[in-house]
N, C-alpha and C positions, 0 to 999 in steps of 0.2 A: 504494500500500500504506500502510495506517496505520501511524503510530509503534508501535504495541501490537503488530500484525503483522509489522512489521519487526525486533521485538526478540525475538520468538518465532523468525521465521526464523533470528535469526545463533544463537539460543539449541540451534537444532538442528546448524547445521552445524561451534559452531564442537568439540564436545568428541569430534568423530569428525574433522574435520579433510577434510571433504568436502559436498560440495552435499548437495541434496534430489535430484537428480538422480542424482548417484553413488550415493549412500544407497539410492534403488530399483533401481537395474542392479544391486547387487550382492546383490537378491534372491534365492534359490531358491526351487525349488516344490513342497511338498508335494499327493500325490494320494491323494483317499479314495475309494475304490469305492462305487458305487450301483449296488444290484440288485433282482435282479426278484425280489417276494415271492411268488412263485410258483413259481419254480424254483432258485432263491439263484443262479441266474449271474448275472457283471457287464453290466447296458445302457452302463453308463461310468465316469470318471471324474472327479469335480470337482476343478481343482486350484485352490491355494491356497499365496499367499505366504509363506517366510518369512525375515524378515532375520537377519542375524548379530546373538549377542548382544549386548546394550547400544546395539544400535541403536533408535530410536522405534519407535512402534507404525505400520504400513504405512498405516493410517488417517490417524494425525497427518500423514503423511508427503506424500498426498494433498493434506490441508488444505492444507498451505504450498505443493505444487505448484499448485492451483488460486488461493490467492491470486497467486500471480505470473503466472496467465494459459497455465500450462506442461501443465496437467491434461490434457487429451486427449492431446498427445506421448506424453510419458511412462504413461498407461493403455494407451496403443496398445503402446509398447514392453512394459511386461510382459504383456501380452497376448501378443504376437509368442514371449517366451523360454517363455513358457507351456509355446504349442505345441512350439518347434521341442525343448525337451527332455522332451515326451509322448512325440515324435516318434521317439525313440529305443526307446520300449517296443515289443516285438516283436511284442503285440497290436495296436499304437495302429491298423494298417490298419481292423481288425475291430473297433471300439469306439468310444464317442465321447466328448469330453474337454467337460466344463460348465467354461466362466470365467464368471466376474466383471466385467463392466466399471460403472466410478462413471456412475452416473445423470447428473454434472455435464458426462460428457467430451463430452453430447449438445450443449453448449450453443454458439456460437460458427457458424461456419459451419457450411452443410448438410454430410453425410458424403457423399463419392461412392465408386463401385461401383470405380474403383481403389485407392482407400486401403484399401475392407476386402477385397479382393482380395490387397493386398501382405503383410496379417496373417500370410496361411499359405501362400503363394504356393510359399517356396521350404523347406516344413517335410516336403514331402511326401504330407502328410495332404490331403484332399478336402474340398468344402465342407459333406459329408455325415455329415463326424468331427466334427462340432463344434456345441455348443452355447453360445449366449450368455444369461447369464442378467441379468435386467434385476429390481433390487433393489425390496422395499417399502420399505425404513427411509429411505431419502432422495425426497424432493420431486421431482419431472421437471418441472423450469423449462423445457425446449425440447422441448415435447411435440411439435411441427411435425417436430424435426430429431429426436427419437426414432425419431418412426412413419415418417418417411422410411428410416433405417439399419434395422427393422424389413422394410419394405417391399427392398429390398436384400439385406439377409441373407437371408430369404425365399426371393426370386427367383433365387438361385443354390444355394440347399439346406441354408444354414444353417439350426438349430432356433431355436426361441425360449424360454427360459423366465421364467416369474417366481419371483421369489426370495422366501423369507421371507413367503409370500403369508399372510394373517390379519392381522398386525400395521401395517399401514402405514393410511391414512387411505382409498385409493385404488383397493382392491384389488377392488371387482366392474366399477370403472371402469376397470383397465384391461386386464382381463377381458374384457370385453366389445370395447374399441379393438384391442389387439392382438390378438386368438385367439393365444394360444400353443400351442407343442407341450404343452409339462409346465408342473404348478404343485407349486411346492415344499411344502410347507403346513411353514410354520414349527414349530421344536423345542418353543414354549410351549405348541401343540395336543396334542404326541404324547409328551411328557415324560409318565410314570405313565396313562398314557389307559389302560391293561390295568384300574385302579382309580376313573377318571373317567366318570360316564354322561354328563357336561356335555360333555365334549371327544368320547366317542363318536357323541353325537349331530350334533356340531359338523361332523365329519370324516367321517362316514357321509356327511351329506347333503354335503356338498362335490365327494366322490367319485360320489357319484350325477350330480350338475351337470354333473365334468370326463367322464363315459363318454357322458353326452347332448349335449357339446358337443364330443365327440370331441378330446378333449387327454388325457395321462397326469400321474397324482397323483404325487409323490415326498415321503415320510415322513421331515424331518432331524430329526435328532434322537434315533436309537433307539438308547437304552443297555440294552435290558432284553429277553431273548426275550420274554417277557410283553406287550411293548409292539410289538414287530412283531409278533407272531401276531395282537393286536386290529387293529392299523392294516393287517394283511394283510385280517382278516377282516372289515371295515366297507370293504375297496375300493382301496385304497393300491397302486397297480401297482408301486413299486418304492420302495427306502428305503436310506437312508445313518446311519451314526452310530457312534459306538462302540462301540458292540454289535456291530456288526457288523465294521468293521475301521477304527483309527486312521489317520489320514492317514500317511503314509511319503517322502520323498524320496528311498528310493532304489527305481530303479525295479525291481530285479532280486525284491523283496520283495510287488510287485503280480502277483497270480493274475487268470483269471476265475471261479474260482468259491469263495466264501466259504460253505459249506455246511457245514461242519467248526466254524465256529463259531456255527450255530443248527441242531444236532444233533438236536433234534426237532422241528424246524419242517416236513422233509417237501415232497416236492411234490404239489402237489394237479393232479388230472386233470380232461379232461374230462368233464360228466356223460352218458352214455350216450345219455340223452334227445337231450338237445340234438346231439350228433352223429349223431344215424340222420337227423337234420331241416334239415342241413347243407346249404345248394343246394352242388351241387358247382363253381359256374362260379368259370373261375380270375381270378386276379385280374392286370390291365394293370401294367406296369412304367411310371413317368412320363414316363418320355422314348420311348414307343412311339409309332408312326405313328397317326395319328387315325384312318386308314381304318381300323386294327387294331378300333377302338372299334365304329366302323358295321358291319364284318362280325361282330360279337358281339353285338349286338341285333337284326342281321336273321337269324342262325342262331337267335335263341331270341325271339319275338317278346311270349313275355310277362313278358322282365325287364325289371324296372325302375330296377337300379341295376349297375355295376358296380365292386367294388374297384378303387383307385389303390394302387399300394406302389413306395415306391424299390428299387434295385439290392439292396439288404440287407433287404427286404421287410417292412417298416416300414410304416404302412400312414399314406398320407398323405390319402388321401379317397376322394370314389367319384365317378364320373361318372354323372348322369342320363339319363336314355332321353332324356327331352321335351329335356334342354339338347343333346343328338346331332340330334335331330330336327329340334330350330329351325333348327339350324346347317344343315342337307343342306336343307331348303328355303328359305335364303336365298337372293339373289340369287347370289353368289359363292360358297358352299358347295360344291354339285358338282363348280364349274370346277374350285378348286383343290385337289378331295381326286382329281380326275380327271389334274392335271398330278402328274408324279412329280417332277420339278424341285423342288416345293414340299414338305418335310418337316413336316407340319406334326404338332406332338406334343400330345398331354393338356394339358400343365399350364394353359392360358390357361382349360379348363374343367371343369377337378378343385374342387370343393366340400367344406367340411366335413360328414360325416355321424358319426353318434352309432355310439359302439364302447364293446361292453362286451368284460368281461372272459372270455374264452371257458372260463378255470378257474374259474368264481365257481358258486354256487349257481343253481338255474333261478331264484328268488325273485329271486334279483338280477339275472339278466338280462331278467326279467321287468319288473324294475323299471325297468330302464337304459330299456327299450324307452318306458315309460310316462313317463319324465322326459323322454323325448327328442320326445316326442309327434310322432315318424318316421312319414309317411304311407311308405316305402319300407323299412321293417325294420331290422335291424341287423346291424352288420361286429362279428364278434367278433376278437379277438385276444389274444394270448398273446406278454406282453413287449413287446407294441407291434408284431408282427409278426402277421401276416394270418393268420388262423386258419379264418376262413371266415364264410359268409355266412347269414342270417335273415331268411327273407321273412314278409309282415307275417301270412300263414297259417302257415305255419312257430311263430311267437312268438304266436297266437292259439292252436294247439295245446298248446303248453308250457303257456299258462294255465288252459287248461281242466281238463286233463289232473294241473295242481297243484291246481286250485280243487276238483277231485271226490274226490283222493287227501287233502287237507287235511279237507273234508267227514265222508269218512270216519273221518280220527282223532280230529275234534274230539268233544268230550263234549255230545250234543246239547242237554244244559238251559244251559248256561255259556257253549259254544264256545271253551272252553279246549282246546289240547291235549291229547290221552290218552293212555295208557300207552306207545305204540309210540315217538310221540315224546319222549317222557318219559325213558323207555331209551334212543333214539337221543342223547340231550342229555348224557347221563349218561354213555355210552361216549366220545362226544368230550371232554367236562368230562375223562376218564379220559387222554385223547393228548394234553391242551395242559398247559402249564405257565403259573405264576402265581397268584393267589390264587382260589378258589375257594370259595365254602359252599353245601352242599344241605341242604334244607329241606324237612321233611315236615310239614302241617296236620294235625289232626284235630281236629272240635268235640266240644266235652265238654257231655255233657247232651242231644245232640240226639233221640233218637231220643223221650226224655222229652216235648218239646217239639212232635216231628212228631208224637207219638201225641194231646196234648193240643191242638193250634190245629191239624191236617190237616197234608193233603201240600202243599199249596199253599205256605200258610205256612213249612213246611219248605224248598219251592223257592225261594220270594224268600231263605232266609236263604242258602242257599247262592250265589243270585245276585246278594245283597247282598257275599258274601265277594269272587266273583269279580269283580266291578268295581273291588272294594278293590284287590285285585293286580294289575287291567289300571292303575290309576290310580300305583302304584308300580313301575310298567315302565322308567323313568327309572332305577330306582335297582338294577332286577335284570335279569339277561339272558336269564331265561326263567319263565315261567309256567307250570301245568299243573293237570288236573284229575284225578286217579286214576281216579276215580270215589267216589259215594255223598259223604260227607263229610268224604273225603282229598283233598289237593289238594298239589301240589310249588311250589318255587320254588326258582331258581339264581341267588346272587350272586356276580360277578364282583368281589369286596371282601373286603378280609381279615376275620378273625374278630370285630374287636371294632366295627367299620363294619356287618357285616353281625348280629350283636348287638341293636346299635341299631337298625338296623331292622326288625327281628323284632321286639323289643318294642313299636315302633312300633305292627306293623299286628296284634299282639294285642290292644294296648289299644283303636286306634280300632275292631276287630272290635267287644270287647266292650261298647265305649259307643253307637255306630250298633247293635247287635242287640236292644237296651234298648226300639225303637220299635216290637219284632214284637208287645210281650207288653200287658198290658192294663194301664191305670193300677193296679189292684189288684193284680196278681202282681206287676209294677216297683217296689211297695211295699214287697211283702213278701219281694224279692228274690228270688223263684223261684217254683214252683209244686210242687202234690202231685201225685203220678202216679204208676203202676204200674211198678214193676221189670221186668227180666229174669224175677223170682222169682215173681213173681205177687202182690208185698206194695207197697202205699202207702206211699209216703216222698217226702220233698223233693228237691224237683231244682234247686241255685242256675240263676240265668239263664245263656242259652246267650254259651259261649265258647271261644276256641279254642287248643288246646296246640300246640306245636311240637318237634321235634327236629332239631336244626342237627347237620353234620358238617361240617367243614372239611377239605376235603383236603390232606394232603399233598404234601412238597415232590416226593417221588418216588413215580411213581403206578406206575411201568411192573406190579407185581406184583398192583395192584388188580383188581379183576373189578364187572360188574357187581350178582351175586348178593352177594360181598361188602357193596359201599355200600348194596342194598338192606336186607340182614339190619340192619345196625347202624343204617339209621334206622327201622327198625320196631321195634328194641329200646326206641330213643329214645322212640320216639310211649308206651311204656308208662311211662319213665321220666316222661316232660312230663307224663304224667295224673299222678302222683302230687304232683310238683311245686308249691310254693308258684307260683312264677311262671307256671307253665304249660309252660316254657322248658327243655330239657334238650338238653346239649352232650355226642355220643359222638365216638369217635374212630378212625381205622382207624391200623392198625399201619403204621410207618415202614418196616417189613421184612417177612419171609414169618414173622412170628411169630405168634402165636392170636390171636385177632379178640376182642374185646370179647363176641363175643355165644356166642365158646366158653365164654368163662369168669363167665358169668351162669349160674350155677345155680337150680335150680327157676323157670328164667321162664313167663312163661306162653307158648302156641304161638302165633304170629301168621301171618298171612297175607299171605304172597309178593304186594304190593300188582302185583308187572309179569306176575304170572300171570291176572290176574282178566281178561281180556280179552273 
């Protein structure tokens, strides 16, 4: 140990009057529930150190343990009190508890299948309660001696996680070496992500990776319903945070189910589609007779996969036809599925396969299927327990059957969605909480312009707009096309973000619309043309108004006929408008609407009736 080392050491032990050693025994453990964003019950609970006050931070406290060589002892030991006081929670049977252990306690000798056998040995708990989580923020010096205790834990039913995944240097790499159960996706991804398209994007696709590699996503970090409703609805199987429930050490104070404190978050179901198309075959427990496997592909001779799920029905892979097949014409094969002496079980040829989310949209499990590019379909599941199965017909019907139904709403000159969707987007905008702004289009001048350059010209400008809004999809979470030369857009940003944006794609509207007109009308800033009225007059160059609504904080009283009246009010105000730009509002309560108390307006037209 260096002098510098040495003088931090005594610098810790001497003003508590105890080791590094005694300083962590005298530990306690705080536990935070993780759950399932789809049903708010608990899948577990992580716990987490804490010392008495005025002791060092549990980190420093490491540091000095690992410089003296002592680090794995002592990570082993708080590991052990971890469990043995989860152990006393009445659920712990039925739940399973995520630790912590330091990336460094890998280093030194290999771990053997005793030592982490004695962890929970005599806690009660099985090897099926527990989860280990293996951190990004520090380095893995003894990658050898990691992926050995990986391999171990494994093999007796332990889960795997990584922690803090995004932030570390390592993280597709060790992705990729381990296969974990769960990936944490770090708090820096999912902090304000209800407001972030960058981090949306970021965690979509993530999520899409962990359903095709058959692992489950965990959201830390979530203070905000806002922020779990997005990280539910981009894929997030389950999430932790203060939003959800603070960690607690006493255990009389931990529930399973936290639903009371994201009161509109709601469980979502399966979609109908998808379960009429359900193969019904059940799924093998891990530790069943092999023969169980073989009489389950020779009753049904044209599957080709069949679920794996643990005792708590979890679902840990599938076994393949060809890999049963190989096995029964090997040489040995027959003999010993023929001797009973011989118990021979799944696990030596359980495989990872791609699982989606059996609550998720068809779109997403349409997607799962296509990230996972599965020549045998997809294991759906719900909380990570087996939900049932998707042959690669099965999931070829789901897409067709969306590809013709999308077809039909899209607005055929744009391929923007249409009215139905548009409504459907609006009544959910209407059930989530968090910021929100809707936005009605309409170009000013046009009809001047389509009577003067044709229809043609009139279609590019509209299909000049809608590329405009596919190209700012990044920054809004839905697009649409009314029809004619209304068009919607939904941003998930607060008012003065989404503001700014609008200004945005009117200005670039009206500077790109500049290239429809001829050097001489560009000139003279517009052109002549016949009115409504049947009189010649000027018509500045084509451009396009807006009316923004921001919804409130509490929607439950809202309707959709409501937010449509008030942005159709809007679209007359934004005509008259210097900026083009006009901001309405719906009432915070069940009081008169904006567009009760507009006198003499003019009548407009119910843009979600024009169908």
């Amino acid at each position: 140990m260096s002098e510098l080392s040495h003088l931090a050491h005594r610098a810790f032990v001497r003003p508590h009057g105890m080791s590094v050693s005694e300083q962590l025994a005298s530990a306690d453990f705080a536990y935070q529930p993780i759950i399932s964003t789809s049903s708010l019950r608990v899948h577990g609970f992580e716990a987490l150190a804490r010392l008495p006050e005025g002791t060092p931070a549990i980190c420093d406290l490491l540091d000095m343990a690992a410089e003296t060589g002592n680090l794995r002892t002592m990570d082993l030991a708080l590991l052990r009190n971890a469990i043995a006081k989860f152990a006393d929670f009445e659920a712990a049977g039925s739940t399973r508890l995520f630790c912590n252990v330091d990336n460094r306690s890998y280093e030194g000798s290999p771990p053997t299948i005793e030592g982490i056998r004695d962890v929970f040995s005599n806690s009660g708990l099985s090897a099926g309660n527990l989860c280990l989580e293996i951190s990004e923020r520090d380095p893995v010096r003894s990658a050898d001696n990691m992926l050995r205790a990986v391999e171990l834990l494994s093999g007796i039913g332990v889960r795997i996680a990584l922690d803090d995944f995004g932030i570390g240097m390592s993280g597709l790499h060790m992705l990729m070496t381990i296969e974990p159960d769960y990936v944490k996706i770090d708090r820096s991804f999912i902090d304000q992500i209800a407001t972030n398209p960058r981090k949306q994007a970021i965690v979509a696709k993530l999520c899409g990776l962990a359903h095709a590699l058959g692992f489950m996503t965990v959201a830390e970090g979530v203070e905000s319903e806002a922020d779990f409703r997005m990280a539910r609805d981009l894929g997030c199987d389950l999430a932790q945070g203060f939003g959800i429930a603070r960690p607690t050490t006493r255990l009389n104070e931990l529930a399973m189910s936290y639903g009371r404190t994201l009161r509109g978050a709601g469980r979502r179901k399966m979609n109908a589609r998808v379960a009429r198309l359900l193969n019904p075959i059940a799924p093998l427990v891990i530790d069943a007779p092999l023969i169980d496997a073989a009489n389950a592909f020779k009753a049904a001779p044209d599957l080709r996969i069949i679920p794996v799920t643990d005792r708590a029905g979890l679902v840990l892979g599938a076994l393949a036809e060809e890999d049963i097949r190989r096995y029964l014409l090997s040489d040995f094969g027959p003999s010993l599925l023929a001797n009973k002496g011989a118990t021979l079980t799944l696990e030596k040829l359980v495989r990872r396969f791609p699982i989606g989310d059996a609550t998720a949209s068809v779109e997403a499990i349409v997607n799962s299927y296509v990230d996972a590019e599965s020549a045998c379909g997809l294991i759906l599941a719900d909380e990570g327990c087996h939900a049932g199965y998707l042959s690669n017909h099965a999931i070829l019907r789901l897409a067709s059957e969306t590809a013709v139904s999308t077809a039909r709403e899209q607005n055929p000159l744009t391929h923007l969605p249409g009215n139905r969707s548009i409504a459907r987007h609006i009544e959910g905008a209407l059930s989530r909480t968090g910021p929100q702004t809707l936005v009605f289009f309409d170009f000013n001048n046009f009809k001047a312009f389509n009577d003067s350059y044709g229809f043609a010209a009139g279609d590019r400008a509209l299909v000049m707009f809608a590329d405009l809004l596919r190209k700012a999809q990044a920054k809004t979470s839905f697009v649409g096309h009314i029809g004619g030369d209304d068009f919607f857009v939904s941003l998930a940003q607060d008012e003065a973000a989404s503001a700014e944006i609008i200004r945005g794609l009117c200005a670039k509207f009206a500077s790109d619309a500049e290239s429809l007109y001829s050097a001489a009308d560009r000139a003279a800033g517009g052109i002549l043309a016949i009115d409504r009225f049947g009189h010649e007059r000027f018509f500045p160059l084509l451009r396009v108004s807006a009316s923004m609504l921001h919804l409130p904080a509490a929607r439950a009283h809202l309707t959709l006929d409501m937010v449509n009246d008030q942005l159709a009010a809007g679209k007359t105000m934004a005509k008259g408008a210097a900026t083009g730009i006009a901001t309405v509002r719906l009432p915070e309560s069940g009081t008169a609407t904006l567009i009760e108390r507009l006198a003499g307006r003019p009548d407009h037209i119910d843009a979600f009736k024009r169908v």
